[in-house]
DRENBAMAR-800745 format. One record per residue (C-alpha): residue number from 1; x, y, z. Coordinates in steps of 0.25 Angstrom, whole numbers, plus 2048, in hexadecimal, padded with zeros to 3 digits. Example, Ala and Ser with C-alpha at 12.3 -4.5 7.8 and 13.67 -1.06 7.14 Angstrom:
// DRENBAMAR-800745
   num    c1    c2    c3
     1   831   7EE   81F
     2   837   7FC   81D
END
This chain:
// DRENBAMAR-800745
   num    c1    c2    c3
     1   A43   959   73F
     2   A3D   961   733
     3   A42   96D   72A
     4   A3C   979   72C
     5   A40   987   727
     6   A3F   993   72D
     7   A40   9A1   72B
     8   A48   9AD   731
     9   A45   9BC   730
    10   A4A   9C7   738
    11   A48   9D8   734
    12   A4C   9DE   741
    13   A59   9E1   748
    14   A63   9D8   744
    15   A5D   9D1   739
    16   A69   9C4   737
    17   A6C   9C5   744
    18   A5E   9BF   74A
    19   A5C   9B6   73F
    20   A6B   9B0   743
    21   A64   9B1   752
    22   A58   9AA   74B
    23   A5F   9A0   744
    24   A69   99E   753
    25   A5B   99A   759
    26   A55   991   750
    27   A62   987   750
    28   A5F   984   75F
    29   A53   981   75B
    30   A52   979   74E
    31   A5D   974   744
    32   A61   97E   739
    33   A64   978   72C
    34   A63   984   724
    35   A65   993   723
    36   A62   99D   718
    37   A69   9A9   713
    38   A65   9B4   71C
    39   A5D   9BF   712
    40   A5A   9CF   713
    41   A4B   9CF   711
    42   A42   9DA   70E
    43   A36   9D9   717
    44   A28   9D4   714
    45   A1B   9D8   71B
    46   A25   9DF   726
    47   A29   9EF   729
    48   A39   9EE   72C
    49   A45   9EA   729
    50   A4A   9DE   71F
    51   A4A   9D0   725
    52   A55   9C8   724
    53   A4F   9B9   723
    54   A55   9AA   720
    55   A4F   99E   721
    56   A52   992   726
    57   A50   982   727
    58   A50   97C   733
    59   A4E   96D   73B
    60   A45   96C   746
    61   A3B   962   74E
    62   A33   96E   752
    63   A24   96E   74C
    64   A21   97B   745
    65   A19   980   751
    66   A23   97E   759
    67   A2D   984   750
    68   A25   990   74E
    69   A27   991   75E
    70   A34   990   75C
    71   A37   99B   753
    72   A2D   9A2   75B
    73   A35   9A2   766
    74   A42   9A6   75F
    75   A3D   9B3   759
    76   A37   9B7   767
    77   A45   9B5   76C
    78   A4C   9BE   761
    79   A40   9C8   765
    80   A38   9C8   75A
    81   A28   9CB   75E
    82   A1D   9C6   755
    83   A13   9D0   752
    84   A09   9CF   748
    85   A0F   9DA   742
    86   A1A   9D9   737
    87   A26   9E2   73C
    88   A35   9DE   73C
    89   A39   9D3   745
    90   A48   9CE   74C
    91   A42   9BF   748
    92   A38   9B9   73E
    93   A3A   9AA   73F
    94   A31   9A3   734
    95   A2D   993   733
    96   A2A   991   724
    97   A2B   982   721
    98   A29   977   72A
    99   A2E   96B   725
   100   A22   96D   719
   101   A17   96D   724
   102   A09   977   720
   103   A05   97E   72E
   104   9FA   987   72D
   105   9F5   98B   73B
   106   9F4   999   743
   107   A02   99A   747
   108   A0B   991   73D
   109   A09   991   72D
   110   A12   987   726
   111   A18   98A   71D
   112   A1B   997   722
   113   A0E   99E   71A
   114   A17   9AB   715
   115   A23   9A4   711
   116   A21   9A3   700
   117   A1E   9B1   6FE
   118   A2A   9B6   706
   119   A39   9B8   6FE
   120   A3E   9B9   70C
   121   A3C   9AB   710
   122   A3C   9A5   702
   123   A4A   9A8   700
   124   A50   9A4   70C
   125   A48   997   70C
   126   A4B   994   6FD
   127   A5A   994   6FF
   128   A57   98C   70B
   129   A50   980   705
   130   A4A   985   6F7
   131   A41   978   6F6
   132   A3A   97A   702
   133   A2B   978   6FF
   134   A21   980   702
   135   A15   975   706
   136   A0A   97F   703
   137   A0F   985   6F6
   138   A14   97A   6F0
   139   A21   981   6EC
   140   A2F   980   6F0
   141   A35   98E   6F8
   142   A3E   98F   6EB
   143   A30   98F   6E3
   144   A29   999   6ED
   145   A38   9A3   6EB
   146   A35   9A2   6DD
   147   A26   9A5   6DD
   148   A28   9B2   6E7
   149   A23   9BE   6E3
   150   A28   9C5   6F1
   151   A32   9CF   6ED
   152   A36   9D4   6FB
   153   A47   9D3   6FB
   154   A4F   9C9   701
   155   A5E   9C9   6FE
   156   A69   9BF   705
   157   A71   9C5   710
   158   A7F   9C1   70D
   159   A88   9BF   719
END
């Protein structure tokens, strides 16, 4: 088994409730070992409402192609469509690290190719695991939150 992480967004309906959903679909499927905050996001790129996003670290045998199916399959179930256009969605379910592995090829970049210039998933990753290496950029995620210049809000949702 190998750590990978993962990470969760949703901006349409209820927000907590299908990351929670998310989150319910992933144990059958792989060993959680950790779970971030969940955070109030200002979105990037997107029209529509703020995201609520989290991250997580998980155990699995799966390959990251095979894991990319698997989270596949779990948004279509919530309902989310993939189109090439960026509108607001039940479930975003990103891989971002696999166990340090670099994957360029049409339909999976690791790591996730996005991930260093986004607050949204830096936070949640950094208080996850802030020494996580980032293979390509030579830095940790601790590093990469401190070298950001995105501004975009994200604040901690207390329960």
């Amino acid at each position: 088994m190998c750590s990978v992480y993962i990470g969760l967004g949703s901006n349409k309906k209820e927000r907590i409730r299908n990351i929670k959903e998310a989150l319910n679909h992933l144990k059958k499927k792989m060993e959680v070992k950790k779970v971030s905050s969940f955070y109030l996001t200002e979105p990037v790129g997107i029209k529509g409402g703020w995201f609520v996003n989290c991250a997580l670290e998980v155990r699995t045998d799966s390959d990251p192609k095979r894991l990319i199916k698997i989270l596949l399959e779990i948004e279509k179930r919530m309902g989310r469509i993939r189109t090439k256009k960026k509108i607001s969605r039940v479930i975003d379910l990103d891989l971002l690290f696999y166990k340090g592995k670099i994957i360029k090829e049409k339909d999976l970049t690791l790591p996730h190719p996005h991930l260093h210039k986004r607050r949204f998933i830096l936070i949640p990753l950094a208080e996850i695991n802030p020494e996580l290496y980032h293979p390509i950029l030579k830095k940790s995620v601790k590093e990469l939150l401190e070298s950001l210049t995105d501004e975009h809000r994200v604040e901690k949702i207390e329960f």
